[in-house]
N, C-alpha and C positions, 0 to 999 in steps of 0.2 A: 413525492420525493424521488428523483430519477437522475443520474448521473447523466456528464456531456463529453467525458471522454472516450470514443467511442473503442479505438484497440486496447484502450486498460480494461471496458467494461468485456469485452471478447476474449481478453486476457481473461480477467473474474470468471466468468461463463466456463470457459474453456477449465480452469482452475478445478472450480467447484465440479465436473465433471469427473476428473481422474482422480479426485478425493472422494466422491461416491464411488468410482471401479475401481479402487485399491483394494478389493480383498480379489479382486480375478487378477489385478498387475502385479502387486506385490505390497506385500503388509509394511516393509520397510520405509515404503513413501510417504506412507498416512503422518506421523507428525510431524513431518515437514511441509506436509501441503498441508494440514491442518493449522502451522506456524504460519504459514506463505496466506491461507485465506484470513486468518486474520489482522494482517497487517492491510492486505488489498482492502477486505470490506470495512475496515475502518478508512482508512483515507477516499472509498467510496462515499463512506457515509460521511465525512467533515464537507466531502465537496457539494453532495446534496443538500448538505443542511445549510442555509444561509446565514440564521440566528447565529449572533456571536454572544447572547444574552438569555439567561435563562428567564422564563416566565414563572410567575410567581405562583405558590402552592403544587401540591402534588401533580397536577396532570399538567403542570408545565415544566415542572421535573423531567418528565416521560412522554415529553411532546415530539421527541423525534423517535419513538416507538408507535405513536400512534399516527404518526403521519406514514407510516408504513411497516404494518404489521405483520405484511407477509416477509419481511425481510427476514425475519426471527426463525423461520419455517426452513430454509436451507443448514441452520447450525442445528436444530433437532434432527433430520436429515441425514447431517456428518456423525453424530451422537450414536445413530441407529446402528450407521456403516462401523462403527468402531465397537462396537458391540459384533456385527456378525463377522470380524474380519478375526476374532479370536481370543483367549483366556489376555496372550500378552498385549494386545492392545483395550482389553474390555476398562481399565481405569483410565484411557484416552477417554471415555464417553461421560463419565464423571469429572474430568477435569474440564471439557471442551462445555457440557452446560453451568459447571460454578465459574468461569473463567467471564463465559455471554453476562452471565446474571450478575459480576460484579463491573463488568466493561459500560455494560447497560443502561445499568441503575445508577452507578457512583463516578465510572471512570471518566466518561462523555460526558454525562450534563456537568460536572465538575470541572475538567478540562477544559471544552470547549470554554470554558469562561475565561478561566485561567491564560490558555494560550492566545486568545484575545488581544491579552494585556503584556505579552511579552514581546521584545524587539526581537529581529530575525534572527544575531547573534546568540540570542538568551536562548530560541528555541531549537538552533545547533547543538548547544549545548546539552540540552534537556533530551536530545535525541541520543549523542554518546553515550549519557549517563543510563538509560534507557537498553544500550545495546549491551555494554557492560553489566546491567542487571539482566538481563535473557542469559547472557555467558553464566552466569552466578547460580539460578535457577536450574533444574533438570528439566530433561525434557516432556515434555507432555505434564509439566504440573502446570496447576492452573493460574499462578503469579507468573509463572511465564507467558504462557496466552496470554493473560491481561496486559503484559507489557508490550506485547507482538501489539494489540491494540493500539495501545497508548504510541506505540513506535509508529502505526500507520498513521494516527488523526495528526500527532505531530509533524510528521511527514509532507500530510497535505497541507498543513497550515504554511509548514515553510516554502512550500512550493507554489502554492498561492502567492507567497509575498517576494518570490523571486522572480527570474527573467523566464518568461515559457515560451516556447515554440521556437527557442532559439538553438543555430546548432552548436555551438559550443557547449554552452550546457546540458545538450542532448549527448555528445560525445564524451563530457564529464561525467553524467550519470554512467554512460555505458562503460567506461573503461573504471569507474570505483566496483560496479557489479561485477565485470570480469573480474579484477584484482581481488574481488571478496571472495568467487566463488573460487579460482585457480586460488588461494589460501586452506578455502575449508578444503579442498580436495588432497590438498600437499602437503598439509601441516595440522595432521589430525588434533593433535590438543587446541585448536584453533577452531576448530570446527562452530563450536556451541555459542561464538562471539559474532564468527563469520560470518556464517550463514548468516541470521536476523540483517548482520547490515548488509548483503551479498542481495536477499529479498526483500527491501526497502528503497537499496535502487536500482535494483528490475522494474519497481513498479511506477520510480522518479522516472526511471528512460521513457518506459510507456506511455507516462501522462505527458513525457514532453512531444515523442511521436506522434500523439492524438491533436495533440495543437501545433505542431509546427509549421512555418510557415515560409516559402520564398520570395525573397527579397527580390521585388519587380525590377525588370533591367529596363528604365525609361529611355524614351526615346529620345535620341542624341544628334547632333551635328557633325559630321566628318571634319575637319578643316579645312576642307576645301568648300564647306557652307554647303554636303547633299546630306539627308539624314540617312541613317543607318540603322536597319532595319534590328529588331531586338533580340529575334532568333539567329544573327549572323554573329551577335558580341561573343557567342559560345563556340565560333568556328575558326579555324586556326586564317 
Protein backbone atom coordinates (compact mmCIF):
# COMPACT_ATOMS: atom_id res chain seq x y z
CA UNK A 1 0.00 0.00 0.00
CA UNK A 2 2.01 3.15 -1.22
CA UNK A 3 0.73 6.42 -2.14
CA UNK A 4 1.29 8.22 -5.86
CA UNK A 5 1.22 11.57 -4.91
CA UNK A 6 4.60 12.39 -4.81
CA UNK A 7 4.81 16.44 -3.05
CA UNK A 8 1.77 15.45 -0.77
CA UNK A 9 3.72 12.36 0.17
CA UNK A 10 7.15 14.92 0.75
CA UNK A 11 4.54 17.09 2.25
CA UNK A 12 3.54 13.94 4.91
CA UNK A 13 7.44 13.26 5.34
CA UNK A 14 8.42 16.51 5.90
CA UNK A 15 5.20 16.92 8.30
CA UNK A 16 5.75 13.94 10.50
CA UNK A 17 9.34 15.24 10.87
CA UNK A 18 8.68 18.67 12.69
CA UNK A 19 5.99 16.85 14.73
CA UNK A 20 8.86 14.43 16.07
CA UNK A 21 11.26 17.88 16.68
CA UNK A 22 8.50 19.85 18.33
CA UNK A 23 9.68 19.46 21.82
CA UNK A 24 13.46 21.33 20.55
CA UNK A 25 11.02 23.91 18.06
CA UNK A 26 8.34 24.63 20.18
CA UNK A 27 5.59 22.64 22.33
CA UNK A 28 3.03 24.97 20.87
CA UNK A 29 3.08 23.35 17.33
CA UNK A 30 2.53 19.79 18.44
CA UNK A 31 -1.48 19.64 18.14
CA UNK A 32 -1.73 21.31 15.35
CA UNK A 33 0.68 19.23 13.43
CA UNK A 34 -0.58 16.49 15.20
CA UNK A 35 -4.25 17.73 13.73
CA UNK A 36 -2.47 18.46 10.35
CA UNK A 37 -0.87 14.52 10.18
CA UNK A 38 -4.04 13.18 10.69
CA UNK A 39 -5.91 14.61 8.23
CA UNK A 40 -2.78 14.04 5.66
CA UNK A 41 -2.30 10.27 6.67
CA UNK A 42 -5.87 9.68 6.22
CA UNK A 43 -6.44 10.99 2.82
CA UNK A 44 -2.94 9.13 2.19
CA UNK A 45 -4.43 6.06 3.28
CA UNK A 46 -8.09 6.36 1.23
CA UNK A 47 -5.65 6.98 -1.84
CA UNK A 48 -3.67 3.89 -1.12
CA UNK A 49 -6.39 1.85 -0.37
CA UNK A 50 -8.29 0.96 -3.60
CA UNK A 51 -11.12 -1.42 -1.92
CA UNK A 52 -14.32 0.62 -1.78
CA UNK A 53 -15.82 -2.70 0.01
CA UNK A 54 -15.13 -4.29 3.04
CA UNK A 55 -14.21 -7.95 3.11
CA UNK A 56 -16.07 -10.23 5.04
CA UNK A 57 -15.08 -11.34 8.78
CA UNK A 58 -12.54 -9.91 11.12
CA UNK A 59 -9.46 -9.68 9.15
CA UNK A 60 -11.24 -8.07 6.42
CA UNK A 61 -12.36 -5.60 8.90
CA UNK A 62 -8.42 -4.82 9.42
CA UNK A 63 -7.38 -5.46 6.01
CA UNK A 64 -6.00 -2.05 5.44
CA UNK A 65 -3.93 -2.46 8.62
CA UNK A 66 -2.42 -5.47 7.54
CA UNK A 67 -1.57 -4.38 4.24
CA UNK A 68 0.74 -2.08 6.00
CA UNK A 69 1.64 -2.44 9.37
CA UNK A 70 4.37 -0.38 9.56
CA UNK A 71 2.08 2.67 8.83
CA UNK A 72 0.78 2.31 12.57
CA UNK A 73 4.66 2.77 13.97
CA UNK A 74 4.84 6.70 13.03
CA UNK A 75 1.52 7.62 15.48
CA UNK A 76 3.30 5.44 18.33
CA UNK A 77 6.18 7.53 17.42
CA UNK A 78 4.20 11.12 17.79
CA UNK A 79 2.53 9.41 21.18
CA UNK A 80 6.39 9.12 22.54
CA UNK A 81 7.31 12.78 21.30
CA UNK A 82 4.01 14.11 23.27
CA UNK A 83 4.87 12.41 26.25
CA UNK A 84 8.78 13.87 26.33
CA UNK A 85 7.66 17.38 25.06
CA UNK A 86 6.00 17.90 28.76
CA UNK A 87 3.30 17.53 31.84
CA UNK A 88 0.92 20.05 29.37
CA UNK A 89 1.15 18.07 26.31
CA UNK A 90 1.50 14.35 28.16
CA UNK A 91 -2.67 13.81 27.66
CA UNK A 92 -1.85 14.75 23.67
CA UNK A 93 -0.25 11.03 23.92
CA UNK A 94 -3.47 9.54 25.20
CA UNK A 95 -5.65 11.08 23.01
CA UNK A 96 -3.45 10.60 19.71
CA UNK A 97 -3.47 6.51 20.48
CA UNK A 98 -7.45 6.43 21.44
CA UNK A 99 -8.23 8.71 18.49
CA UNK A 100 -5.61 5.86 15.79
CA UNK A 101 -7.44 2.91 17.74
CA UNK A 102 -11.05 4.32 16.95
CA UNK A 103 -10.12 5.89 13.29
CA UNK A 104 -8.66 2.40 12.68
CA UNK A 105 -10.90 -0.05 13.86
CA UNK A 106 -14.43 1.64 13.20
CA UNK A 107 -13.83 4.96 11.37
CA UNK A 108 -12.15 3.73 7.86
CA UNK A 109 -13.47 0.26 7.45
CA UNK A 110 -17.01 1.91 8.21
CA UNK A 111 -16.45 4.98 6.02
CA UNK A 112 -14.72 3.88 3.40
CA UNK A 113 -17.97 1.91 2.63
CA UNK A 114 -20.09 4.45 3.33
CA UNK A 115 -18.49 7.20 1.27
CA UNK A 116 -18.46 4.76 -1.60
CA UNK A 117 -22.24 5.27 -1.76
CA UNK A 118 -22.39 8.92 -1.58
CA UNK A 119 -22.53 11.53 -4.51
CA UNK A 120 -19.85 14.28 -4.55
CA UNK A 121 -22.49 16.87 -3.20
CA UNK A 122 -23.51 14.45 -0.18
CA UNK A 123 -19.80 14.21 0.55
CA UNK A 124 -19.22 18.22 0.74
CA UNK A 125 -21.47 18.24 2.81
CA UNK A 126 -20.34 15.46 5.27
CA UNK A 127 -16.92 17.34 5.08
CA UNK A 128 -18.57 20.95 6.59
CA UNK A 129 -20.40 19.08 9.00
CA UNK A 130 -17.13 17.39 10.02
CA UNK A 131 -15.23 20.84 10.22
CA UNK A 132 -18.00 22.34 12.44
CA UNK A 133 -17.61 19.14 14.71
CA UNK A 134 -13.49 19.80 15.15
CA UNK A 135 -14.67 23.59 15.93
CA UNK A 136 -17.08 22.00 18.75
CA UNK A 137 -14.47 19.58 20.21
CA UNK A 138 -11.30 20.84 22.15
CA UNK A 139 -8.16 20.50 21.20
CA UNK A 140 -6.12 17.59 21.46
CA UNK A 141 -9.14 15.50 22.53
CA UNK A 142 -9.48 12.53 20.79
CA UNK A 143 -13.08 12.93 18.91
CA UNK A 144 -11.33 15.64 17.41
CA UNK A 145 -8.39 13.66 15.95
CA UNK A 146 -10.87 11.14 14.87
CA UNK A 147 -12.72 13.79 12.97
CA UNK A 148 -9.32 15.33 11.50
CA UNK A 149 -9.45 11.65 10.20
CA UNK A 150 -12.62 11.36 9.00
CA UNK A 151 -11.98 15.03 7.39
CA UNK A 152 -9.00 13.64 5.46
CA UNK A 153 -10.43 10.13 3.94
CA UNK A 154 -13.51 12.30 3.08
CA UNK A 155 -11.24 14.64 1.58
CA UNK A 156 -9.73 12.26 -0.57
CA UNK A 157 -12.64 10.70 -1.66
CA UNK A 158 -14.02 14.07 -2.97
CA UNK A 159 -10.91 14.78 -4.64
CA UNK A 160 -10.86 11.65 -6.45
CA UNK A 161 -14.22 12.24 -7.69
CA UNK A 162 -13.33 15.86 -8.92
CA UNK A 163 -11.33 17.49 -11.62
CA UNK A 164 -7.26 16.91 -10.64
CA UNK A 165 -4.35 18.33 -12.18
CA UNK A 166 -6.31 21.19 -13.19
CA UNK A 167 -5.28 24.70 -12.53
CA UNK A 168 -8.25 26.15 -11.59
CA UNK A 169 -8.99 23.91 -8.99
CA UNK A 170 -5.39 24.06 -8.04
CA UNK A 171 -5.83 27.82 -7.53
CA UNK A 172 -9.27 27.17 -5.69
CA UNK A 173 -7.86 24.98 -3.29
CA UNK A 174 -4.95 27.55 -2.79
CA UNK A 175 -6.80 30.60 -2.25
CA UNK A 176 -9.85 28.52 0.37
CA UNK A 177 -6.28 27.51 2.30
CA UNK A 178 -5.13 31.08 2.40
CA UNK A 179 -8.61 32.50 3.31
CA UNK A 180 -8.80 29.77 6.09
CA UNK A 181 -5.46 30.26 7.33
CA UNK A 182 -5.51 34.50 7.16
CA UNK A 183 -9.12 33.75 9.37
CA UNK A 184 -7.58 31.51 12.10
CA UNK A 185 -4.70 34.03 12.39
CA UNK A 186 -7.21 37.27 12.49
CA UNK A 187 -10.10 36.22 14.08
CA UNK A 188 -9.04 34.22 17.07
CA UNK A 189 -12.54 32.81 18.01
CA UNK A 190 -12.24 31.34 14.50
CA UNK A 191 -9.32 29.61 15.00
CA UNK A 192 -10.68 26.04 16.13
CA UNK A 193 -13.03 25.83 12.83
CA UNK A 194 -10.47 27.36 10.66
CA UNK A 195 -7.54 25.77 10.95
CA UNK A 196 -9.04 21.92 10.32
CA UNK A 197 -10.62 23.43 7.04
CA UNK A 198 -7.27 26.07 6.44
CA UNK A 199 -5.26 22.12 6.67
CA UNK A 200 -7.66 20.08 4.44
CA UNK A 201 -6.88 22.38 1.59
CA UNK A 202 -3.28 22.59 2.13
CA UNK A 203 -3.44 19.04 1.45
CA UNK A 204 -6.33 19.58 -1.65
CA UNK A 205 -3.61 22.05 -3.16
CA UNK A 206 -0.87 19.57 -2.80
CA UNK A 207 -2.69 16.58 -4.30
CA UNK A 208 -3.62 18.83 -7.16
CA UNK A 209 0.23 19.94 -7.60
CA UNK A 210 1.28 16.30 -7.52
CA UNK A 211 -0.82 15.60 -10.72
CA UNK A 212 -1.10 18.70 -12.54
CA UNK A 213 -0.74 18.81 -15.66
CA UNK A 214 -0.06 21.19 -19.15
CA UNK A 215 -2.24 21.49 -21.63
CA UNK A 216 0.02 20.78 -24.95
CA UNK A 217 0.19 23.73 -27.36
CA UNK A 218 -0.34 21.47 -30.78
CA UNK A 219 1.08 22.31 -33.66
CA UNK A 220 -0.88 24.81 -35.83
CA UNK A 221 -0.95 26.63 -39.25
CA UNK A 222 -0.10 30.41 -39.67
CA UNK A 223 -2.59 31.56 -42.22
CA UNK A 224 -0.51 32.10 -44.54
CA UNK A 225 -0.38 27.88 -44.58
CA UNK A 226 3.57 27.82 -42.69
CA UNK A 227 3.37 26.07 -39.22
CA UNK A 228 4.24 27.53 -36.23
CA UNK A 229 6.45 26.37 -34.10
CA UNK A 230 4.91 25.53 -30.35
CA UNK A 231 7.45 27.19 -28.22
CA UNK A 232 7.02 30.62 -30.27
CA UNK A 233 2.77 30.49 -29.29
CA UNK A 234 4.19 31.81 -25.70
CA UNK A 235 6.29 34.81 -27.47
CA UNK A 236 4.87 38.04 -27.84
Amino acid sequence: MSGELRILGMAHGLLLGLVLASPMIGEAFLPWGVEALFIIAAFQLRLADRRWDTRAGLRGWVSHIRMAPGRLVPWAATAVVAVIAGPEQATLAGSILAAVLMAELMLYPAGAYLLGRLPRPGIALLIILLIIGCGLAGQGQPARLAMAFALGVSGCVFWMRGPDGEAQATLLTAAAAAGCFGAALLIPGATMIAMPAALLATTLTLAHLSVIRRHPDHWRLRSSGTFRWPFLTHMG
